[in-house]
Structure formats: C-alpha cells, structure tokens
C-alpha positions in Angstrom: 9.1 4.9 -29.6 7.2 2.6 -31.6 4.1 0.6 -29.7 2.8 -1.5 -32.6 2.2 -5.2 -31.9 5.8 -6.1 -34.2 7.9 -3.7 -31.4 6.0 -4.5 -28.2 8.0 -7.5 -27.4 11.5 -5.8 -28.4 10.7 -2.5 -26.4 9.1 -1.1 -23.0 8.3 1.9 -21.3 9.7 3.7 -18.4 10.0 6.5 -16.7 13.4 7.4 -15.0 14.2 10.3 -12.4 16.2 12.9 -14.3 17.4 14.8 -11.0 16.8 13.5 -7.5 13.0 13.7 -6.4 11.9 14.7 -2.9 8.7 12.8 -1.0 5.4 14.7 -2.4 7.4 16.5 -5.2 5.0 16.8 -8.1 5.9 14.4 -11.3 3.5 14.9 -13.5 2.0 18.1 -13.0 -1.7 17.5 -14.4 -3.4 15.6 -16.5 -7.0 16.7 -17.6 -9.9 14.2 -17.5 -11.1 15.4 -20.5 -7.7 14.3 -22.1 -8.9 10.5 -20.4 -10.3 8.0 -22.6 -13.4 7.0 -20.9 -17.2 5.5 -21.7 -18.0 9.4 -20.8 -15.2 11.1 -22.7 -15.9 8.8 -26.0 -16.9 9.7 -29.3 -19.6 7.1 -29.1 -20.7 8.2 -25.7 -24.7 9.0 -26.9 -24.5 5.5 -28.4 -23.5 3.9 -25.1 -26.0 5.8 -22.8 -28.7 5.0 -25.2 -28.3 1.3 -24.6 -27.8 1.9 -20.8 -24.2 0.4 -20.8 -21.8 1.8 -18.5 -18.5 -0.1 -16.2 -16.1 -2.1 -17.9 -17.9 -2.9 -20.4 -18.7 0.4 -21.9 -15.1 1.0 -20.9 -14.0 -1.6 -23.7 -16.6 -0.9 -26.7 -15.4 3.2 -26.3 -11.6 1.9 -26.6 -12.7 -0.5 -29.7 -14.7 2.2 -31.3 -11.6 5.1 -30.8 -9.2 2.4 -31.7 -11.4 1.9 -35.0 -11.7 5.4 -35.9 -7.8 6.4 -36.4 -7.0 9.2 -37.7 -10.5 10.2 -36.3 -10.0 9.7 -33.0 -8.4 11.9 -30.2 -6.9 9.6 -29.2 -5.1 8.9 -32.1 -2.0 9.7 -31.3 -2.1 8.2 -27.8 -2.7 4.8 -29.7 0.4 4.8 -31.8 2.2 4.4 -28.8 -0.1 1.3 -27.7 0.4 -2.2 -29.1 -1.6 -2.3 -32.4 -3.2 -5.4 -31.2 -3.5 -5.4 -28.0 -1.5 -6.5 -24.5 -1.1 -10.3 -26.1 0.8 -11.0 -23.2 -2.5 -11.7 -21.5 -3.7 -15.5 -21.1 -6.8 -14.2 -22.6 -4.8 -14.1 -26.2 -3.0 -17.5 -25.3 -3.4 -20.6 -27.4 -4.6 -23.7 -25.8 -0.9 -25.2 -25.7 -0.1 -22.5 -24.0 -2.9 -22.5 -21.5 -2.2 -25.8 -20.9 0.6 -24.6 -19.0 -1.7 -22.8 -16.3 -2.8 -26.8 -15.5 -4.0 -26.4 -11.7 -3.6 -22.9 -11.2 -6.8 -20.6 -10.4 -6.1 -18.6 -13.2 -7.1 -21.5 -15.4 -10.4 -21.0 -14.5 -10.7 -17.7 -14.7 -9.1 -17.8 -18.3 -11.7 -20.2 -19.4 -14.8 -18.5 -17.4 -13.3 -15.1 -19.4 -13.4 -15.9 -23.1 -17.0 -17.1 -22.5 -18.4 -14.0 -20.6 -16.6 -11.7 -23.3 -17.9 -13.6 -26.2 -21.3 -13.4 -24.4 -21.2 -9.7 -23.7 -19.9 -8.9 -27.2 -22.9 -10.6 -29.0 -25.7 -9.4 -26.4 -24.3 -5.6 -26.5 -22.6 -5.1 -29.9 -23.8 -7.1 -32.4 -27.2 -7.5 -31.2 -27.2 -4.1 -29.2 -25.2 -1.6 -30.9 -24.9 -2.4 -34.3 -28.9 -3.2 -34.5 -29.7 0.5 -33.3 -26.6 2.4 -34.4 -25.5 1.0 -37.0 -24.1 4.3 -38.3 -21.8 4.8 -35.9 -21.7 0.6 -35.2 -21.1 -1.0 -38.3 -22.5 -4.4 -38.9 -20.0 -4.7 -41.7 -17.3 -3.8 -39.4 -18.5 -5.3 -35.7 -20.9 -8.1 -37.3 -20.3 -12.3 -36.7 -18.8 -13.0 -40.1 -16.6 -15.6 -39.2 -12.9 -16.0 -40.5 -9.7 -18.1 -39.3 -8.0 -16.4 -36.2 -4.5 -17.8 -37.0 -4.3 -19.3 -33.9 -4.5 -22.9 -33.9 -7.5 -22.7 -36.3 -9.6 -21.2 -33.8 -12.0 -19.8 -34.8 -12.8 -15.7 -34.4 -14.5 -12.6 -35.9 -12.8 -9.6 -36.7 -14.9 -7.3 -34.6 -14.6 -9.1 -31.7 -10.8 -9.8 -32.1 -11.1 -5.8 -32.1 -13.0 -6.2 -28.6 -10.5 -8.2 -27.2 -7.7 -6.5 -28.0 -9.7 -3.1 -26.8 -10.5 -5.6 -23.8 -6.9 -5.9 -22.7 -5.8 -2.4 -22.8 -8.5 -1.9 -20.6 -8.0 -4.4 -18.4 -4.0 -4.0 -18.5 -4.0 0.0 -18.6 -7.3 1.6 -17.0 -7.2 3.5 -13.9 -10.1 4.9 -11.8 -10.3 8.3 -12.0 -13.8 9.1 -9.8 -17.1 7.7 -8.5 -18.8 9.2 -11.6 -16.7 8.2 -14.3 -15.3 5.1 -13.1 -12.3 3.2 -15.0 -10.3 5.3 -17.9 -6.9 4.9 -20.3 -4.8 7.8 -18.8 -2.5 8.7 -21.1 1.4 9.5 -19.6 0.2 7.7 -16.1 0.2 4.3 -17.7 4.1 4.9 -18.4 5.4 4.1 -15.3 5.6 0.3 -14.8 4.5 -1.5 -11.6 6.5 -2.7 -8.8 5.0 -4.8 -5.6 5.5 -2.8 -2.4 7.5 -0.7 -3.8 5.5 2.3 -5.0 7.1 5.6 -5.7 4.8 7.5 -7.1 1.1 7.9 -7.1 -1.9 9.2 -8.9 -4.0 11.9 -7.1 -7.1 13.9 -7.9 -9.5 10.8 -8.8 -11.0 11.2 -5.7 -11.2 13.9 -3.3 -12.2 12.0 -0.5 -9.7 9.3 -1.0 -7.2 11.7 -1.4 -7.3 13.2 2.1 -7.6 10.3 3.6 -3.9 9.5 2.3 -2.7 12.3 3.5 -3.7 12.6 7.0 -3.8 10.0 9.8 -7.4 10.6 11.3 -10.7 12.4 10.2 -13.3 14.0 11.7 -16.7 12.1 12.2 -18.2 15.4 10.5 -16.0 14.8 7.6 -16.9 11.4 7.5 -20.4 11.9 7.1 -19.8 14.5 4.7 -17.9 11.7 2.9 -20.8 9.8 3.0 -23.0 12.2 1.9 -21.0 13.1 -1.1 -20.6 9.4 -2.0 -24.8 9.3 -2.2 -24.4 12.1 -4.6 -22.2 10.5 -6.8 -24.3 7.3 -6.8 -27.0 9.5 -7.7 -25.0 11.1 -11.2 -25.7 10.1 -14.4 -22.3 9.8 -15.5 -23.1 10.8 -19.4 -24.6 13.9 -17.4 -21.4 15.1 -15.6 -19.3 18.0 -16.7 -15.8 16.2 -17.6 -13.8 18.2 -15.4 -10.9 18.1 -13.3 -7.1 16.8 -13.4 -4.9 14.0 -11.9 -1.5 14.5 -11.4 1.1 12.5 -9.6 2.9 12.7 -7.0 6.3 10.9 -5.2 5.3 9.0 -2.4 9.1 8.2 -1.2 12.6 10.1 -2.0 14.0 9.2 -5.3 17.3 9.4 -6.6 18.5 11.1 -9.9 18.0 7.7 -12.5 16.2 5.6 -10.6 13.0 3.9 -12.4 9.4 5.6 -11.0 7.3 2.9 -10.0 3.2 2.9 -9.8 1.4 -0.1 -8.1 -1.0 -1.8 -9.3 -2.2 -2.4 -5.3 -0.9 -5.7 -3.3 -1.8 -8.6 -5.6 -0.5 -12.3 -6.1 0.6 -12.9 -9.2 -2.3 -15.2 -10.5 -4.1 -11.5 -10.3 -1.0 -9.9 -12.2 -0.7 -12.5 -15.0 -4.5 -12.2 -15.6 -4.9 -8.4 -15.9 -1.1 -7.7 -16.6 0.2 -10.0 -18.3 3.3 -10.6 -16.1 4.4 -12.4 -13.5 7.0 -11.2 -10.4 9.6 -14.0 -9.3 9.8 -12.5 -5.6 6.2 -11.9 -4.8 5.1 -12.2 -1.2 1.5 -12.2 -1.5 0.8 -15.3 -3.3 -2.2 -16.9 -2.3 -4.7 -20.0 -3.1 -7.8 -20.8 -3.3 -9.9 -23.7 -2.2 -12.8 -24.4 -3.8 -15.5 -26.3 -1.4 -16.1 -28.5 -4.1 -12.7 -30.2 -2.6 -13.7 -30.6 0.4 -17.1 -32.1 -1.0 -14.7 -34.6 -2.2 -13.1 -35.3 0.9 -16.0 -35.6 3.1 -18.9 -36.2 1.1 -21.4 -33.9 -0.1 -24.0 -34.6 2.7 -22.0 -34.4 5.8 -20.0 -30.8 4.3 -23.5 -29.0 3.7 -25.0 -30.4 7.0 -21.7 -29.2 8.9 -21.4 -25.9 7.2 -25.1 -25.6 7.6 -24.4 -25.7 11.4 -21.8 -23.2 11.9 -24.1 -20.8 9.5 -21.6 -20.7 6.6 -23.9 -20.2 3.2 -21.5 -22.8 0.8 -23.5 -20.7 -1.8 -22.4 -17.4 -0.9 -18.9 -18.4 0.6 -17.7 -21.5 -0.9 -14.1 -20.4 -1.3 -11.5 -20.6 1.4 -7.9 -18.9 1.0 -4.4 -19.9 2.0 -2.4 -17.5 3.3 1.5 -16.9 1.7 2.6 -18.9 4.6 0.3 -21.9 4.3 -1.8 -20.6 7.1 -5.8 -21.6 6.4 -8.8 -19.4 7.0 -10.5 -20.0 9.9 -13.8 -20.6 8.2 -12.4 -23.8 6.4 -11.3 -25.1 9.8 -14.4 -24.1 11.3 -16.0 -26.6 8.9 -13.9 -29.3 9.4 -14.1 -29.3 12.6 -18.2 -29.3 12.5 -17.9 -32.1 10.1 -15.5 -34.2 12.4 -17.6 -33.8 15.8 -18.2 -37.1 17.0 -21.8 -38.3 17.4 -22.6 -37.6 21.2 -19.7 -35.1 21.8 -20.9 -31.3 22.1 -17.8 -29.9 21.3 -16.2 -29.3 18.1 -12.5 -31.0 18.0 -9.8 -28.3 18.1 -8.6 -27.0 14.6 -5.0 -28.4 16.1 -6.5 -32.0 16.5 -5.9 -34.9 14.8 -9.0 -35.1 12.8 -9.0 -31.8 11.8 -5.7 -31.9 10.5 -6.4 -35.3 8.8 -8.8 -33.9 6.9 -7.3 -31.2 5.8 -4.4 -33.0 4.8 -7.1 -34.7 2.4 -8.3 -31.1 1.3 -4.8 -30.1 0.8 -3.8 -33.6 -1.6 -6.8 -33.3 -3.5 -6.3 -29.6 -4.4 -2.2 -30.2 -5.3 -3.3 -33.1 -7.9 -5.1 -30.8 -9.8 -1.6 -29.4 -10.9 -0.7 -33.0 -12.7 2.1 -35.1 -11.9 2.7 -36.7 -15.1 5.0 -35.7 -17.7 3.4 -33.3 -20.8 3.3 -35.5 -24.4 6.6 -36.2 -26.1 8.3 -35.5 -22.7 11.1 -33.7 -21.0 12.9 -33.3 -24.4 10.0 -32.0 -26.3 9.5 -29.3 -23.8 13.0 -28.6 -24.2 12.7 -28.2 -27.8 9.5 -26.2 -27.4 10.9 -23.9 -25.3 14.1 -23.7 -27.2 11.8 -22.7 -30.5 9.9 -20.7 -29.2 10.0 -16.6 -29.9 11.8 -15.1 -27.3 9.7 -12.8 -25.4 11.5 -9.8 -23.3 10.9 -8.9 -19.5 8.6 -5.5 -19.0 10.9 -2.8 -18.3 10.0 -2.9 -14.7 11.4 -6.7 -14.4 9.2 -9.4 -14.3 8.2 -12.4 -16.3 6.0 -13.2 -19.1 4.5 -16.4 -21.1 5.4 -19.9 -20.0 7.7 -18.2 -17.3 5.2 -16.4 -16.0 2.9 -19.9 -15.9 6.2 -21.9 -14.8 6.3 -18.8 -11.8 2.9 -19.2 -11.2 2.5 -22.8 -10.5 5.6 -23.2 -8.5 4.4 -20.3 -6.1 0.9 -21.8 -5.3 2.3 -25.6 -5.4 4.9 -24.1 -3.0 2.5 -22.4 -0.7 -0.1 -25.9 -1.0 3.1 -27.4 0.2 3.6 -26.0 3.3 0.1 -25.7 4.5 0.2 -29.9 3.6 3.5 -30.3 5.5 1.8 -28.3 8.3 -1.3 -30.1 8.1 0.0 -33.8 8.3 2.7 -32.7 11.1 0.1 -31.8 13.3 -1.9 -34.7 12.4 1.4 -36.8 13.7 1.5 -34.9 16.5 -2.1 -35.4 17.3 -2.0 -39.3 16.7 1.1 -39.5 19.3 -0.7 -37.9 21.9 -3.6 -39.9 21.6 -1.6 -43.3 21.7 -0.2 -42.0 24.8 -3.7 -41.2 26.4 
C-alpha cells in the first residue's frame, strides 16, 4: 500500500490475526538487527562516530541521510512504505493557528521548547558539524542554510532541515529500542502494528536479554541480579560503532487472540499529551491523563520569597524538582502539599497545618485557578461561527487504524482531559477548604 505523504491521510496500517493466536505464540518470527535502521547500521555510520554523535540525535541524521540516498539506500524499499514527508500529524509540523489550539496544555511548551532545540542541534551538528568535515557524504548544497519559503504560513525553512524534521518524526513516531549498545532504531514490520493503551497483545522480544527474563518470570536470583548488573557495566563500556550488529527481535502474543482481531503493540502507559507529541494522536478514553504544575504557579500564589524559603525548609531543591503532577483523579503529589503546608505555618506554631486544612486547601485552590486560566476563557477571533467554518473547511483527516484522534481533535481531547482533571482536584480543593472554614467557626 502506498505510504507517500498524498495517501498517509486516506490509509493506515494494521495487522489482523489470520487464525486464532494462543498467549506466547510467535507472530513475527525474527527480525535481524542488521535489517534495523540504526546510527550503527547506517550508511553514514563512520561519519557519525567521527563527530562523536550518538542517541537520538544520530538516530535522526542516519534516517535523513538513508532517506536522502533512495534508490541507494537499504532501506529503500522500507521507505516507500513511510510517509514521504514525514508523520505530519505531529504538532512539531503544525502551523501556528493550529498550535494555537494546544492554548494551556503542557504540550504547548514542549512544542515550542522543540522547534528551538532541533533547529539548534541541526546547525551545531549538520551544517556546521557534518557538512564542514564530510562534505562528501554531507552535502552543503543539499543540508546547507539556504533559505526558501516553507509553505506554511510564510514561515520560513531550509530544505535540509525540513529533511531533518521530517527524519525527526519518524524517529520520534516509529523508533524502538532494540539494546543497551545500539539504543533507539526503525524496525521495519514491528512498527505495523498500531498502539492500543492497556491493551497490548503483542510484544517485541530479544532487545534485551536481561529485560526479557525478567518478563517472563516472577522473581530472580540475587546472583542473576548482579550478573545483570555486571553485564549492564559492559554495555556501558561498548563503543556502539564497535559492536558486531548481531542478533534478532521477534514478537510474541502476550494474551489469546482471536482469528481477525487487530494485534496491538504499546507504546507503554502514557497520557495523551505524551501520545500527541511523539504520535501524533490522541485516545478519547485514556485513563492516565495527567498535569503538571509548574512552581512558577505557586510563585504566583504565594510570592516568590515565602515559596523558596518554605521549600527550602522541607529540603525540596525548586531547581531540581520544580514540577508537581496531578494524578488522573485530581489527587496532588505530596511534595506540592508538603510545600504549602511549610508556607502556611503560622509564625510561633511548630507544626505544619495538615494538608486537609483550610489553609492548605486555600492555597491550592489558588494554585489550581491560576493553572486552569492558562487554558483561556475567551472566545478565539471571529468567534463561534468562524470556528465552525474553520473546521467545516478544513481537510478531513482520518483516525489511525488503531482508533484514535488526530489534529484539532486530538488538541480539543487534549485540553478537555487536563481541564477535566484541574477540575476535580479544584472542586476537591475548595470543598475541603469549606469544610475546614466550618469547623473552625464552630471551634
């Protein structure tokens, strides 16, 4: 079936049980590491280890490169099957109108913090790095700053870095760890089977062996622990340009399906600001949605001086640890309360309030107002009926094959989830605050 960018919206992947599958029946019986597409594996592998790149970002310049060499490449094949420009579902390739829908969500931030650290990273390690001392395998011509009109709302781009950020996304949409030595990789045939939250059916073994026994039994020996441990020193220690490219993953069903059911991977638990940001998609019954609170919030709410003096007290490093998470049900970390409690200790007392008490709750409240007017209350330009003409006009955009949504629906899915979750930690938080006022009258 045809991947390119002008069929990626019209058609998806999947992979369907042709005959009913047992629990640990093999699905895919193996796939070679050599056959991965890794920094290790790549064409321009010398290139990379000569500049003493490796991780993710190696991981993006070896797909760019492949991607540039077509016909060339081993991978060649294995590309005609990926969109031609990339996952463009991802925010990253969203204009700012679109963006604008991710108002007061964390993955705003992260969108934003991303286009600069790629942009950095291409300059420092491509056009100054690569294309200064290889330019005959990195062409300045090809990956060099000559500037040119993106398309997208006049903003401005290159052509080799729109190659790195389309090379980017597949990486960041498709890669899966396949050892300690050679890290992240595309794995051809695995990346066919779509994700599912909690509800995994099959899985990829031989990336690790370690890791691998450990799925599969209960309890270890403390020898093989520190034979684990020893073997994880070893890795550390490879040059992974060095290593033999050897070995095979294969998958295998982690739960009885039935003859033409969809095979699901998982991507691991993660809420759906993580999913729109790597995956491009959004799922409209996900459990694990969380948020974030920045301590900049509670800066606000408190003031500056008496937050770093209180967190200061209870030895929490505002440096190292200034983020607190809500939990799916509204619950708060600990540490946050911890905080506010420090902060509203009345002069002469020795003991903190309770995180139940009035005060606390009060000033969480605060917290929890601040952080939910960050979303915006008032309505977008032109109105309710502009966004129903926008959305009316604008190209339709179908679900991944494993469900799921995408675009402003995935933004729209998004917000709602960690407004709803801000909601009832707020509800919660003012309740108690009631409660704690009432009893104190009554005192």
């Amino acid at each position: 079936m045809d991947g390119s960018s002008a069929n990626q919206n019209r058609y998806h992947y999947a992979v369907f049980a042709r005959r009913d599958v047992a629990e640990g029946d093999v699905v895919v019986r193996s796939i070679p590491k050599s056959a991965c597409l890794s920094a290790r594996t790549s064409s321009c592998a010398p290139q990379l280890r000569a500049e003493g790149l490796g991780g993710g970002l190696a991981l993006n310049i070896a797909i760019m490169h492949e991607r540039s060499l077509r016909e060339q490449s081993k991978w060649h094949g294995y590309f005609a099957v990926l969109p031609d420009r990339g996952e463009r579902t991802l925010p990253m390739f969203w204009p700012p109108s679109a963006l604008r829908a991710l108002r007061g969500t964390e993955l705003a931030a992260h969108v934003a913090a991303d286009a600069a650290s790629l942009r950095e990273d291409y300059d420092e390690h491509v056009v100054r790095g690569l294309c200064v001392s290889c330019p005959e395998v990195f062409d300045p011509k090809v990956y060099g700053t000559a500037s040119r009109e993106s398309g997208d709302e006049n903003v401005k781009a290159d052509s080799g870095f729109e190659r790195y950020l389309e090379a980017a996304s597949l990486a960041a949409s498709r890669a899966f760890f396949i050892g300690d030595v050679f890290g992240e990789a595309l794995v051809p045939v695995a990346d066919l089977f779509n994700h599912r939250t909690d509800a995994e059916s099959v899985r990829v073994f031989g990336a690790d062996v370690e890791s691998d026994a450990e799925s599969e039994s209960d309890a270890e020996s403390e020898s093989d622990a520190e034979s684990e441990s020893d073997a994880e020193s070893e890795s550390d220690a490879i040059d992974p340009y060095d290593a033999p490219v050897a070995g095979a993953l294969e998958m295998r069903a982690r739960v009885a399906v039935g003859a033409g059911a969809e095979l699901f991977n998982t991507f691991g638990t993660q809420n759906n600001a993580s999913l729109l940001h790597k995956y491009g998609f959004c799922e409209r019954e996900n459990a694990h949605c969380t948020v974030g609170l920045d301590v900049a919030l509670v800066e606000r709410a408190l003031g500056v001086d008496a937050t770093r003096a209180a967190a200061k007290s209870v030895g929490l490093d505002l440096d190292e640890e200034g983020y607190f998470e809500i939990a799916p049900d509204g619950v708060v970390e600990d540490a946050l309360l911890a905080l506010l409690a420090r902060a509203r200790r009345r002069e002469g007392e020795e003991d903190d309030p309770t995180s139940e008490s009035r005060e606390v709750r009060a000033a969480l409240a605060d917290v929890l107002r601040l952080r939910l007017e960050a979303y915006g209350g008032e309505e977008p330009e032109g109105g309710a009926e502009a966004r129903r003409r926008e959305k009316k006009n604008a190209p339709r955009v179908a679900a991944p094959a494993g469900g799921g949504a995408v675009g402003a629906e995935a933004a729209e899915t998004l917000r709602a989830a960690e407004m709803a979750v801000l909601a009832a930690a707020l509800r919660a938080a003012e309740c108690d605050a009631r409660v704690g006022a009432r009893k104190r009258k009554k005192r």
